[in-house]
LOFIKE-775797 format. One record per residue (C-alpha): x, y, z; residue number from 1. Coordinates in nm, 2 decimals, m for minus. Each point is the difference from the previous one (the first is absolute). Layout:
% residues N
X; Y; Z; NUM
...
***
This chain:
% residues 606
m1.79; 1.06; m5.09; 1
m0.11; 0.36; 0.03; 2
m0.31; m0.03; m0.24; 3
m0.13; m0.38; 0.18; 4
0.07; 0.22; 0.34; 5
m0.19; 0.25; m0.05; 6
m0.34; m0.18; m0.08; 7
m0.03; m0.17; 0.35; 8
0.16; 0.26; 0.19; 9
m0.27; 0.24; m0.11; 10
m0.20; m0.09; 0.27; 11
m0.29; m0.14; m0.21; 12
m0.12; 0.30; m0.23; 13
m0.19; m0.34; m0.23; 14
m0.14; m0.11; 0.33; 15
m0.25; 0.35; 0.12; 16
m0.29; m0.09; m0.24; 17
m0.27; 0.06; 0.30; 18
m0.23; 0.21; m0.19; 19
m0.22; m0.39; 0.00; 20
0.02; m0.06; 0.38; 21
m0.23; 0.28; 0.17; 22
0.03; 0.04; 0.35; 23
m0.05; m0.22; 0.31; 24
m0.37; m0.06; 0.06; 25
m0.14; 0.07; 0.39; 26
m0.10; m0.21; 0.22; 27
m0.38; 0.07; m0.08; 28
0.08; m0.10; m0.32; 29
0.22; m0.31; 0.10; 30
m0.34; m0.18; 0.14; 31
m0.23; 0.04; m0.27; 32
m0.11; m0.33; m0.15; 33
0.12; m0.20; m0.30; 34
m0.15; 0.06; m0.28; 35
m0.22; m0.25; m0.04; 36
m0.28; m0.15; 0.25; 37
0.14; m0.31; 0.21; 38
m0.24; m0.31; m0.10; 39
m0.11; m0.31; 0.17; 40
0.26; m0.20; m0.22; 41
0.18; 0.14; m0.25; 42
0.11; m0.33; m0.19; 43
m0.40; m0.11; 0.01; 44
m0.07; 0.31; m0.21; 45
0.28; m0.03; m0.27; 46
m0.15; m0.33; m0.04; 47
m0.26; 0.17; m0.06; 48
m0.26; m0.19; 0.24; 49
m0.26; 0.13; 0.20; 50
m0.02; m0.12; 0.31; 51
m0.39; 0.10; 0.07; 52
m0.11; m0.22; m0.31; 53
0.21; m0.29; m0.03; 54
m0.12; m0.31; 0.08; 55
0.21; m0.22; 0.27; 56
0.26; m0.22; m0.20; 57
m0.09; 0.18; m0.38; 58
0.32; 0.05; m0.17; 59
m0.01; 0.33; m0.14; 60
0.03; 0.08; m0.40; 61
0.32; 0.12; m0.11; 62
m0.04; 0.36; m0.09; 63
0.11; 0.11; m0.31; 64
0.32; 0.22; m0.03; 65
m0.07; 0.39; 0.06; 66
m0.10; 0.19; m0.25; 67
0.24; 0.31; 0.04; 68
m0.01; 0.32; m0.25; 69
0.33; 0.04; m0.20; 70
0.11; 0.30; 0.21; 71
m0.09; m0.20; 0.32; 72
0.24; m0.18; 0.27; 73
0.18; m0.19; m0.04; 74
0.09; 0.10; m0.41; 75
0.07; 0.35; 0.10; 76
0.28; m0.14; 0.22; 77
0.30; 0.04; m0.24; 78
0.18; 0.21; m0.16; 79
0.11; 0.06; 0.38; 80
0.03; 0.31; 0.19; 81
0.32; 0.16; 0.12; 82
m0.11; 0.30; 0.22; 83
0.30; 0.14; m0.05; 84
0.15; 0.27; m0.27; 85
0.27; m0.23; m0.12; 86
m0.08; m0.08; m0.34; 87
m0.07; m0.38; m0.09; 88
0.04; m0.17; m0.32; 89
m0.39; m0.15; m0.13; 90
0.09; m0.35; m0.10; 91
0.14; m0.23; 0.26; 92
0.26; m0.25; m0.04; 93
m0.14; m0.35; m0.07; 94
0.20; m0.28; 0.09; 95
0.02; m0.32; m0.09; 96
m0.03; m0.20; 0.35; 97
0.21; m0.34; m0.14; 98
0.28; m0.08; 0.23; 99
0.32; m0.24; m0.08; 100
m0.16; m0.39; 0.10; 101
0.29; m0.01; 0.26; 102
0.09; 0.21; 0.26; 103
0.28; 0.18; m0.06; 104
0.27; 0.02; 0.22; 105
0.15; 0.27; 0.26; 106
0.29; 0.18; m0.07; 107
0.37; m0.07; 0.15; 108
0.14; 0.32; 0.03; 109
0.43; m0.02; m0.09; 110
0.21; 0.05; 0.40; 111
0.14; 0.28; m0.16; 112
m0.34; 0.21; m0.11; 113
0.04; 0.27; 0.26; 114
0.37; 0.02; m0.05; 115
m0.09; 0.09; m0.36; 116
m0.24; 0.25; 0.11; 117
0.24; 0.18; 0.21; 118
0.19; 0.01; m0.30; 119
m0.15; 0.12; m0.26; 120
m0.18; 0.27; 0.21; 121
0.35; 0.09; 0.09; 122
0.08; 0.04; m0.36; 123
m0.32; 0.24; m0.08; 124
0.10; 0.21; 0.29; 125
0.36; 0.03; m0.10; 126
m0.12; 0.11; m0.33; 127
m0.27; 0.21; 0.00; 128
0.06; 0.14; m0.38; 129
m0.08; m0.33; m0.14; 130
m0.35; m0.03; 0.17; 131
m0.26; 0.15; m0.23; 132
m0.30; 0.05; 0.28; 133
m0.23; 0.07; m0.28; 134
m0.38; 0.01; 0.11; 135
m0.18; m0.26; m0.27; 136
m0.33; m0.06; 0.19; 137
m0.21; 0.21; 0.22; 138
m0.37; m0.13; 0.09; 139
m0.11; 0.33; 0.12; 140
0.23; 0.31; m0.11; 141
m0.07; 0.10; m0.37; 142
0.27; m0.12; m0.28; 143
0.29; 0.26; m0.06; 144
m0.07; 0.24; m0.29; 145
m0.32; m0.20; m0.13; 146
m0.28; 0.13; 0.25; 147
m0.07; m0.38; 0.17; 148
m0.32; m0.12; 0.00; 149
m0.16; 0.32; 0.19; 150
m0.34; 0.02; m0.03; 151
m0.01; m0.29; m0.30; 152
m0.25; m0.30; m0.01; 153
0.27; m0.21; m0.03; 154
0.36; 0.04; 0.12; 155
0.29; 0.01; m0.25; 156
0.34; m0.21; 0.04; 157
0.23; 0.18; 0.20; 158
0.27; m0.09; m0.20; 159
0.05; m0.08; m0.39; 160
0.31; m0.17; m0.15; 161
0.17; 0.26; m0.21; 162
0.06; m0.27; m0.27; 163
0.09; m0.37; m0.07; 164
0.31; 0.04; 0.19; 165
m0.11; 0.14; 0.29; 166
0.01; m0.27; 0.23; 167
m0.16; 0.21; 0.30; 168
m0.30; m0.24; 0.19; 169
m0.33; 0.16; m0.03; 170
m0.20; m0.03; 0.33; 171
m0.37; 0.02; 0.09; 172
m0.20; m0.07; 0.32; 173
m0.35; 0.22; m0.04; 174
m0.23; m0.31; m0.02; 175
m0.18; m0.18; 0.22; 176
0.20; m0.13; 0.31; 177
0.29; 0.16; m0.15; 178
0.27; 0.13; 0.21; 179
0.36; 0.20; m0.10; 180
0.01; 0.37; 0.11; 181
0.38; 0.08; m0.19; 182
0.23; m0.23; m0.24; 183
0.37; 0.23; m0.05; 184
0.27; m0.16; m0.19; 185
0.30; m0.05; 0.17; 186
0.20; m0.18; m0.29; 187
m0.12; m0.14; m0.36; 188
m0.13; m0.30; 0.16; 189
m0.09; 0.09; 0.35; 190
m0.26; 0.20; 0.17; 191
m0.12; 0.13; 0.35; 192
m0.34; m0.08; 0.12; 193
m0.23; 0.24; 0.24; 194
m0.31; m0.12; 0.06; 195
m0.33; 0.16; 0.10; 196
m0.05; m0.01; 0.38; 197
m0.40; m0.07; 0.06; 198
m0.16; 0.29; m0.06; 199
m0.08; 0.25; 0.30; 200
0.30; m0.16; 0.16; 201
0.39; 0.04; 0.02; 202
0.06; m0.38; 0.02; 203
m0.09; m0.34; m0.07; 204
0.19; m0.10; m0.31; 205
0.06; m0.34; m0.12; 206
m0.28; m0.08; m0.28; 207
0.15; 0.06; m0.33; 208
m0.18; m0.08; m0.34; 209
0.18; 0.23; m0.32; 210
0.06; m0.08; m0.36; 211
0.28; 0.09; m0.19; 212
0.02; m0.03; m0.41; 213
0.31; 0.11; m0.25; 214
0.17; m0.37; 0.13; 215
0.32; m0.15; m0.15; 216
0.06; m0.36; m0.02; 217
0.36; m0.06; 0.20; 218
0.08; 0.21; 0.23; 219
m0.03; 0.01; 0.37; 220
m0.24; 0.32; 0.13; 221
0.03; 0.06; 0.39; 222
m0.27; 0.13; 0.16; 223
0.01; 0.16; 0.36; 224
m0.31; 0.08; 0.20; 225
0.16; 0.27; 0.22; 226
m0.30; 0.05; 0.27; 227
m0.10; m0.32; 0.14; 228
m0.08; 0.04; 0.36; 229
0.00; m0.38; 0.18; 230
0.30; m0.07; 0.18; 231
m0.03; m0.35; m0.12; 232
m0.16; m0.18; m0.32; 233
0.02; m0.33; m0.12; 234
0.19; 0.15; m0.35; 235
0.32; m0.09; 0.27; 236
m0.11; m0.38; 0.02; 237
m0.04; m0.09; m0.35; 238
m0.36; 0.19; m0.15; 239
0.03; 0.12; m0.35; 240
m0.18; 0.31; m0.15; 241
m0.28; m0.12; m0.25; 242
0.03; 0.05; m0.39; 243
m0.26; 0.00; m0.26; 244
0.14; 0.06; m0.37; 245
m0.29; 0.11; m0.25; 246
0.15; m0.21; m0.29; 247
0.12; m0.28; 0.19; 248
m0.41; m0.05; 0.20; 249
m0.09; 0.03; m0.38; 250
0.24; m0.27; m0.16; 251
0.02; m0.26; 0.29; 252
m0.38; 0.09; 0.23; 253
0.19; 0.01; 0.30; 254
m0.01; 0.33; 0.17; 255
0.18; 0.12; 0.34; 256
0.30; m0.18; 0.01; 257
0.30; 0.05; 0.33; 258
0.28; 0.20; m0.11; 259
0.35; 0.19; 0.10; 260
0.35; m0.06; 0.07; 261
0.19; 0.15; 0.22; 262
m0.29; 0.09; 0.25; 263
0.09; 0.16; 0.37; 264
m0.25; 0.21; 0.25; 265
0.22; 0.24; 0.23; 266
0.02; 0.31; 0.19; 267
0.08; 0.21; m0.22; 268
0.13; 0.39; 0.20; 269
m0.27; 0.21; m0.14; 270
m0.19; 0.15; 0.30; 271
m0.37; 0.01; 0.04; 272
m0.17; 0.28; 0.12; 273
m0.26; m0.14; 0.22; 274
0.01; 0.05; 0.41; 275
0.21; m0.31; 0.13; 276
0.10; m0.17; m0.33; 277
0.32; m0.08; m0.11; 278
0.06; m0.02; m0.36; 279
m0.07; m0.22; m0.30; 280
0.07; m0.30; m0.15; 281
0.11; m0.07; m0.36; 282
m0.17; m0.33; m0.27; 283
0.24; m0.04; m0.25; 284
0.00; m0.24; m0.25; 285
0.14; m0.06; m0.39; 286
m0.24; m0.12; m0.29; 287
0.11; m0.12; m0.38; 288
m0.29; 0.05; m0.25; 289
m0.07; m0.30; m0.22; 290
m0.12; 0.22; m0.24; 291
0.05; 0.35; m0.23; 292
m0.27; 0.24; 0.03; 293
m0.21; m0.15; 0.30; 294
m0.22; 0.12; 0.26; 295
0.08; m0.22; 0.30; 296
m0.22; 0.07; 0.37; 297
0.17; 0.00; 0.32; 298
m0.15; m0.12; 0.32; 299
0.06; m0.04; 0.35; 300
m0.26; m0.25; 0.01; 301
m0.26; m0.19; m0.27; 302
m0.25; 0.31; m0.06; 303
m0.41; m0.06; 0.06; 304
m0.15; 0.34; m0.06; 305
m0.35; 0.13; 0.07; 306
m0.08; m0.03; m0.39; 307
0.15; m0.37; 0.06; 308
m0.26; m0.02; 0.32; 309
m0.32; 0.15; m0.19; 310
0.09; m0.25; m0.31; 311
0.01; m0.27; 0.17; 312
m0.30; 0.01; 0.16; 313
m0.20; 0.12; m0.29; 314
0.14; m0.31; m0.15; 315
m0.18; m0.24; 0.33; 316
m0.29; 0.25; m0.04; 317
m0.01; m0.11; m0.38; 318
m0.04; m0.35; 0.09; 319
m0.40; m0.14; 0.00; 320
0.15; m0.21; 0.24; 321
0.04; 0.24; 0.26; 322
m0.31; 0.15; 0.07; 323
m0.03; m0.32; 0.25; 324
0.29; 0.09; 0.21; 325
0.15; 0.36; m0.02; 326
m0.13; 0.36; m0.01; 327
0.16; 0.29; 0.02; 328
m0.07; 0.31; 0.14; 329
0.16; 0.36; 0.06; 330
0.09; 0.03; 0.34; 331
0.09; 0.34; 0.00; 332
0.19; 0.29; m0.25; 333
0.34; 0.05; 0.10; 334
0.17; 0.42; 0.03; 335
0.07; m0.03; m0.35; 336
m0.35; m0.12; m0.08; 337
0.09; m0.39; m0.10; 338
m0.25; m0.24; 0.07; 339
0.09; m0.24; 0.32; 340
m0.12; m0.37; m0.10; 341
m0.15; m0.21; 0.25; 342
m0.02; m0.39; m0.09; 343
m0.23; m0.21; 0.10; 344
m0.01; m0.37; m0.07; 345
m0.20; m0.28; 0.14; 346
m0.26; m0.23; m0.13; 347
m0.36; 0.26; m0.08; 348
m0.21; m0.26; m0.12; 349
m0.03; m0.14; 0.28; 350
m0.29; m0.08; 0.28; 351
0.00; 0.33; 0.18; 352
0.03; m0.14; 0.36; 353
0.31; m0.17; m0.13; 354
0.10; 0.37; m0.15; 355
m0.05; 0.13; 0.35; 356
0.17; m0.24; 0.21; 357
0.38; m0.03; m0.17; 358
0.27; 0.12; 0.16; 359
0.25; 0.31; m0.19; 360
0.34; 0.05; m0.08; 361
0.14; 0.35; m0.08; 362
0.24; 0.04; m0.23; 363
0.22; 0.34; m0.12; 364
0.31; 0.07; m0.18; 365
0.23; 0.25; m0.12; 366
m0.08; 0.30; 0.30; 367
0.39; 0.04; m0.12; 368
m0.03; 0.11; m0.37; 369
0.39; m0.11; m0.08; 370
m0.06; m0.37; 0.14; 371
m0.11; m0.12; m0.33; 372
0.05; m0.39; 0.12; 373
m0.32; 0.04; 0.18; 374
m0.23; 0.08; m0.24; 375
0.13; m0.37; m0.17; 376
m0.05; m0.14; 0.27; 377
m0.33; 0.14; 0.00; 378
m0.04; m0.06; m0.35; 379
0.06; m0.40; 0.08; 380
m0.27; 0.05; 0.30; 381
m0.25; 0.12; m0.27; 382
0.06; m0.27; m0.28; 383
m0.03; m0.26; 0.29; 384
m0.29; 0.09; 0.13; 385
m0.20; 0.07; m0.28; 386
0.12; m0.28; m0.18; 387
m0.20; m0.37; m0.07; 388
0.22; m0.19; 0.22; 389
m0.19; m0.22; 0.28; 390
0.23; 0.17; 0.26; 391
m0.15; 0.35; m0.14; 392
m0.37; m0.10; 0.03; 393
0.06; m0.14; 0.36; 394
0.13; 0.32; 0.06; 395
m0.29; 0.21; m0.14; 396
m0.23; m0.22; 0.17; 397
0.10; 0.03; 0.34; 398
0.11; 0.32; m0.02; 399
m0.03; 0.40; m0.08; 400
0.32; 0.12; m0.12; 401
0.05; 0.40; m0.02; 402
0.25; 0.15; m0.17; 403
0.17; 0.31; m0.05; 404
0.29; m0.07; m0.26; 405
0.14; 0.33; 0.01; 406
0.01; 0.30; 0.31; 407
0.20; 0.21; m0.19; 408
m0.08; 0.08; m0.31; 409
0.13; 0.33; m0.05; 410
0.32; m0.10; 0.17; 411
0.02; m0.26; m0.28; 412
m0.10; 0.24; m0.32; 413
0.26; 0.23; 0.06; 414
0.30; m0.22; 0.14; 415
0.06; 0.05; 0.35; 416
0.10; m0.22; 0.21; 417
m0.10; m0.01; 0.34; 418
m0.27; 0.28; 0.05; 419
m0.30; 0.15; m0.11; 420
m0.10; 0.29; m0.24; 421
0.01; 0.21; 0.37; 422
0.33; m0.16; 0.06; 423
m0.14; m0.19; 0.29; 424
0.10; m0.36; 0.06; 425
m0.35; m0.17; m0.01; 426
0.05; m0.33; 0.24; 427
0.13; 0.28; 0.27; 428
m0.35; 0.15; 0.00; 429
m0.27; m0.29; 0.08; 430
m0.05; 0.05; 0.35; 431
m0.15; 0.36; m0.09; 432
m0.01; 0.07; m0.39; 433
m0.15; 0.30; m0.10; 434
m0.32; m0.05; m0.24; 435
0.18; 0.34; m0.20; 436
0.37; m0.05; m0.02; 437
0.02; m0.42; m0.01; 438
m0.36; m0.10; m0.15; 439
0.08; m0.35; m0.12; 440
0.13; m0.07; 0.36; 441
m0.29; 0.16; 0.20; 442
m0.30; m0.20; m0.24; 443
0.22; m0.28; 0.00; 444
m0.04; m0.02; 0.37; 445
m0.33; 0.11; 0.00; 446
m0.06; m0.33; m0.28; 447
0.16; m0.23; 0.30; 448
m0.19; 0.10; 0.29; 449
m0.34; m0.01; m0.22; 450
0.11; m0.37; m0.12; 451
0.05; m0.08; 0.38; 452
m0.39; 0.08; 0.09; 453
m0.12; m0.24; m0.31; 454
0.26; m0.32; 0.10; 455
0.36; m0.06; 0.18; 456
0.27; 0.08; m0.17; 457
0.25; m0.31; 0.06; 458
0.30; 0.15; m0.19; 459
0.15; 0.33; m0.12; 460
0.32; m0.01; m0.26; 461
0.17; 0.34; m0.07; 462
0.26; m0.09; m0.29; 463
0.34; 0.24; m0.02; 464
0.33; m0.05; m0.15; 465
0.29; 0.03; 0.17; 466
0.35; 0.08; m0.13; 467
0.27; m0.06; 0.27; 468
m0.11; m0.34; 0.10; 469
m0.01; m0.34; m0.24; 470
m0.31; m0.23; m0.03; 471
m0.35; 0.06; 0.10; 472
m0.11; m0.01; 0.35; 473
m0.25; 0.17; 0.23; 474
m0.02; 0.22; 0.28; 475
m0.30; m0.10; 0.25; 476
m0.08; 0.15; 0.33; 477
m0.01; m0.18; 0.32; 478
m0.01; 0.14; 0.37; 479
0.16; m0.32; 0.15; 480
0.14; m0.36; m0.06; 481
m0.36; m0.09; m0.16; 482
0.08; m0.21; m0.32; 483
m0.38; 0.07; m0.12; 484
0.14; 0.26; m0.17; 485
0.27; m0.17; m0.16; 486
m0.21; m0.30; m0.17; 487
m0.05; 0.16; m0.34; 488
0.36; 0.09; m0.04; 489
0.11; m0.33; 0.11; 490
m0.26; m0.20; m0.27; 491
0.10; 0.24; m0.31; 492
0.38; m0.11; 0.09; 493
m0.14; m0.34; m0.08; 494
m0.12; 0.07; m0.32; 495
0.21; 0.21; m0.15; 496
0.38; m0.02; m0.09; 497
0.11; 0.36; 0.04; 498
m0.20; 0.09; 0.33; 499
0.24; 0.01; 0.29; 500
m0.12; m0.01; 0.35; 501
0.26; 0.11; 0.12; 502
m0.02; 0.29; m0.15; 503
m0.33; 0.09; 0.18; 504
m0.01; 0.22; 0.28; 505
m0.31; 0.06; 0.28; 506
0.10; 0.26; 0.18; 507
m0.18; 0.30; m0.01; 508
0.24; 0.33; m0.03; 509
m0.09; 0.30; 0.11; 510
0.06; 0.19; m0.30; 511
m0.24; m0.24; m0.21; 512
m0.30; 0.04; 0.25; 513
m0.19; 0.17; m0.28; 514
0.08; m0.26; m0.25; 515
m0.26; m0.18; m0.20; 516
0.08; m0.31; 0.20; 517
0.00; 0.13; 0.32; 518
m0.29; 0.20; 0.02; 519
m0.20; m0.31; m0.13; 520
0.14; m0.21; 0.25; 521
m0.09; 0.26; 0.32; 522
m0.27; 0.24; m0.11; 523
m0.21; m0.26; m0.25; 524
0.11; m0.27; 0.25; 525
0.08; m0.22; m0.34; 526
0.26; m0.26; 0.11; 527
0.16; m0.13; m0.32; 528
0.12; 0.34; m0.04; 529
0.28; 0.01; m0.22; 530
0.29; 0.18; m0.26; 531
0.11; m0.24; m0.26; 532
0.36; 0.11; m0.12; 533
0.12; m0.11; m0.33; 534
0.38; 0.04; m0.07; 535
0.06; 0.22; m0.31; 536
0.30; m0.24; m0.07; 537
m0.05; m0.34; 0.09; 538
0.04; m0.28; 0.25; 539
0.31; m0.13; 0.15; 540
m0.10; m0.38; 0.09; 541
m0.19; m0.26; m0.19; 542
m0.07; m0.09; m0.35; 543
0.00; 0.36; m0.08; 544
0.32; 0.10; 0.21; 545
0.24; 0.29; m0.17; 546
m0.26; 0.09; m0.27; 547
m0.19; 0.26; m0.02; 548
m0.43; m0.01; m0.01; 549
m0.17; 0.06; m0.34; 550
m0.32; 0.10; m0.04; 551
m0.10; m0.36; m0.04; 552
0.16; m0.09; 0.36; 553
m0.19; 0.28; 0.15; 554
m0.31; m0.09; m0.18; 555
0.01; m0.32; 0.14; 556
0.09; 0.14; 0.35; 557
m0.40; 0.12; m0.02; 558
m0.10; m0.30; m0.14; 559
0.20; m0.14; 0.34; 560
m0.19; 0.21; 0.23; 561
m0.38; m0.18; m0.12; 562
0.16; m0.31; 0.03; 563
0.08; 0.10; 0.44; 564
m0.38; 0.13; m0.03; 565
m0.08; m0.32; m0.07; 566
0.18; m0.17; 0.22; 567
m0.04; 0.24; 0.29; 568
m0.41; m0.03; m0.04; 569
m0.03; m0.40; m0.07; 570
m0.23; m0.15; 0.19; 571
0.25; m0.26; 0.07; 572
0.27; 0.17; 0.26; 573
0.25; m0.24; m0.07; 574
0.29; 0.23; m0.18; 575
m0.10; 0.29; 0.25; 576
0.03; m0.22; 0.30; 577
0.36; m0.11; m0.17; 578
0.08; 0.35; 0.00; 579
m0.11; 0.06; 0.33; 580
0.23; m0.28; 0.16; 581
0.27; 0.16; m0.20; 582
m0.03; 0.32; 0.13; 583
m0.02; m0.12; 0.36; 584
0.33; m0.18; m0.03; 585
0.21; 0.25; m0.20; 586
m0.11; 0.35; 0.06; 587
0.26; 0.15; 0.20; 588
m0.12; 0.22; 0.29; 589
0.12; 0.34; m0.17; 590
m0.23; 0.06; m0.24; 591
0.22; m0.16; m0.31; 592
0.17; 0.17; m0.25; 593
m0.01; 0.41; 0.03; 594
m0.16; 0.24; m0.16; 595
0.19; 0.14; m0.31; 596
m0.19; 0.31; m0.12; 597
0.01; 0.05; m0.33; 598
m0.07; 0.36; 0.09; 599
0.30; 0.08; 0.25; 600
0.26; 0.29; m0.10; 601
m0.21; 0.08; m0.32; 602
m0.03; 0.35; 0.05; 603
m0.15; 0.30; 0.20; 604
m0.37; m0.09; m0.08; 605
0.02; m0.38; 0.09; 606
***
């Protein structure tokens, strides 16, 4: 329609907040140092031991939890900052995070879908006076004849029923994570989409999270998201949108739920403006309501906000438990000035030569704000590691886990999907982030070289989403037929049922050179290098074959990952040297399966 065109062939008005950004720092400015001193060993002093005094083989005390003011980090944390003049309701949605005990299943789309496409877009263009191309929605312009939210505390629904029989949807996307730019009614029961490209950019589209209220039990709504820009998804081979009905999480404690009929992903005619791109691609799918008078959430994926983030840990900080094993710092303040958090978990009452000799592992997650299935995966990751289990306390005892759960928080707060406040993709910067412009990349760098002058740093584990491939694999990096490289991979296929091998890729592509993975692997000389992928729809063999993930599934893909810790690190090298012998016989000569970026074709600014 018209109306839906017009709000993402506007080049990006919503998208020029840079009053936060500032300009490019200089060189001078480039090499001064972090902001805090390097020390001797930075796990020994959040243990709180001094070295000069303690005697050899004296277990330390454990210290008692910090006592931080009210105001102080890390209370101060939430509500979060935007940086941006977009207006953004106070209360976030809270979930319930049940999911149905059994997964549910992929959909079969009908032979003749597209045929039915064809046709009933033939229909709306044949007749045009039938189309009402009403605007109902707008994130950003102000509401017709009612003034908008402008300069309120609070912004006002766009739209209000005119009465019981009004049967108009009433959308909202101005919360956290949230993301619809435009809803226009095309007929009684179906609508347009537009969403928001990441701000400061003219592309990346395909997170989604929007509510709509005003619902009728019974009939069929279409939706159709108008400016996707992938060439491909996995919506063509069976994924499902995600649902979450207010009353229904309320009655039944089961929240996001897989729903739609009728679901296609295709090209769609409408041009895009960028240099070299072709045009975009149409999500359409049809929803019934189980119920009058809902508010039901849409979602490309299970949502894990920053609020979600800061909650949870509060919740492990909480704990008496975990003054043993995990502290948390701030690693740096992002553009929009939210707090970074940097994890660390090991065992601190411990002797302090046995502090100072374990080995690390890095950890970080969610440099792509719209790949919410990291941050569960993360989330599993956490629970493990700070959990009782034996496992766990082998883990903390051996080694020095640090963590950063979340690169992008801002990307996260206000819904984009790939990028940055500064519309930058982060993992293209590492090789030479700026301290300015991409701050939770520089210090996170900055946090992994200082780690490598205390102790070796034996694995790093970037965790992304990816939405064009299923199940979860990993690219590694590898500058020959060495199978060193390809142990890890090759152990967590063992002990997990939705890891796929051959899947994985170690070849290192040109355009990822200033990947998180890559740079570990050549400038911090860290081996086990790697990108774990999980599928945002599911897995296509095993027990969990044409289903999609829950939360649950992707918790337990974290969970997963200790486990090949474990196994990778155990004194006895029998599974590794399996692995090994594996590898030797199997792994074809070409590097194994190819790279499939989830970034290729996604815009101007990839």
């Amino acid at each position: 329609s018209d109306a839906a065109s017009a709000a993402f062939l506007d080049d990006g008005e919503d998208s020029d907040d840079t009053d936060v950004l500032g300009s490019e720092p200089s060189d001078e400015e480039e090499e001064e140092p972090i902001g805090e001193e390097p020390i001797a060993d930075e796990i020994v002093s959040l243990a709180q031991v001094d070295l000069g005094t303690a005697a050899p083989g004296l277990k330390p005390s454990v210290p008692p939890p910090l006592s931080l003011p009210p105001a102080s980090y890390p209370d101060h944390n939430l509500p979060p900052r935007t940086g941006i003049s977009v207006p953004m309701l106070p209360t976030p949605p809270n979930f319930i995070r049940a999911v149905p005990k059994e997964p549910e299943p992929l959909y079969a789309a009908p032979e003749t879908l597209f045929d039915d496409i064809v046709k009933q877009e033939a229909d709306r263009i044949s007749r045009p006076e039938q189309v009402r191309n009403r605007v109902v929605y707008d994130s950003v312009e102000s509401r017709p004849l009612q003034g908008g939210a402008s300069g309120a505390e609070e912004p006002s629904p766009y739209y209000s029923p005119s009465g019981p029989d009004d049967t108009t949807l009433v959308f909202e996307s101005r919360f956290e994570s949230g993301n619809l730019r435009r809803a226009v009614q095309v007929y009684e029961f179906e609508y347009d989409l537009v969403l928001s490209p990441d701000y400061n950019t003219k592309s990346h589209t395909q997170w989604y999270l929007f509510r709509v209220g005003n619902t009728r039990r019974g009939p069929a709504y279409r939706f159709n998201i108008l400016n996707m820009v992938k060439p491909t998804s996995v919506y063509n081979e069976g994924m499902r949108p995600l649902e979450y009905s207010t009353i229904r999480a309320a009655a039944n404690g089961v929240g996001w739920v897989r729903c739609g009929e009728h679901i296609a992903y295709y090209q769609n005619g409408v041009r895009r403006r960028e240099k070299g791109s072709t045009t975009y691609y149409t999500l359409t799918f049809t929803v019934t309501f189980q119920y009058d008078q809902d508010e039901v959430y849409f979602s490309h994926c299970y949502p894990y906000s920053y609020t979600d983030l800061q909650r949870d840990l509060r919740e492990l900080e909480q704990d008496p438990n975990m003054c043993r094993r995990f502290r948390r710092r701030k690693l740096c303040e992002t553009l929009a000035g939210n707090a970074c958090d940097l994890i660390t978990i090991t065992s601190f009452c411990s002797d302090p030569a046995a502090l100072r000799a374990r080995k690390a592992v890095v950890i970080t997650a969610r440099v792509h704000p719209g790949e919410s299935n990291a941050s569960w995966v993360m989330k599993g990751m956490l629970d493990y590691l700070t959990g009782a289990s034996l496992d766990a306390r082998i883990l903390r005892d051996n080694f020095v886990f640090k963590i950063v759960p979340m690169l992008n928080p801002d990307g996260v707060i206000i819904g984009n999907y790939r990028c940055s406040l500064a519309g930058q993709d982060l993992n293209r910067l590492w090789d030479d982030p700026s301290r300015k412009m991409h701050p939770t990349i520089f210090f996170a760098k900055s946090m992994i070289r200082h780690l490598l002058n205390d102790r070796e740093v034996i694995l790093y584990i970037d965790i992304h989403g990816h939405s064009r491939k299923k199940n979860v694999f990993m690219y590694g990096n590898t500058d020959g037929n060495s199978v060193r490289e390809k142990i890890f991979p090759g152990l967590l296929c063992r002990s997990s049922d939705c890891f796929s091998f051959d899947d994985c890729c170690f070849k290192v592509q040109r355009s990822k050179e200033s990947t998180a993975r890559v740079v570990a692997y050549r400038e911090l000389a860290i081996v086990n290098a790697f990108t774990l992928e999980a599928s945002f729809c599911g897995a296509d063999f095993g027990p969990l074959a044409d289903r999609h993930f829950t939360t649950k599934h992707l918790e337990e893909m974290g969970y997963m990952l200790c486990d090949a810790i474990l196994d990778f690190c155990d004194p006895d090298q029998t599974k590794v040297m399996q692995v090994v012998r594996e590898l030797q016989l199997i792994y074809p000569d070409d590097g194994n399966s190819d790279d499939v970026s989830d970034s290729e074709d996604d815009g101007a600014a990839a």
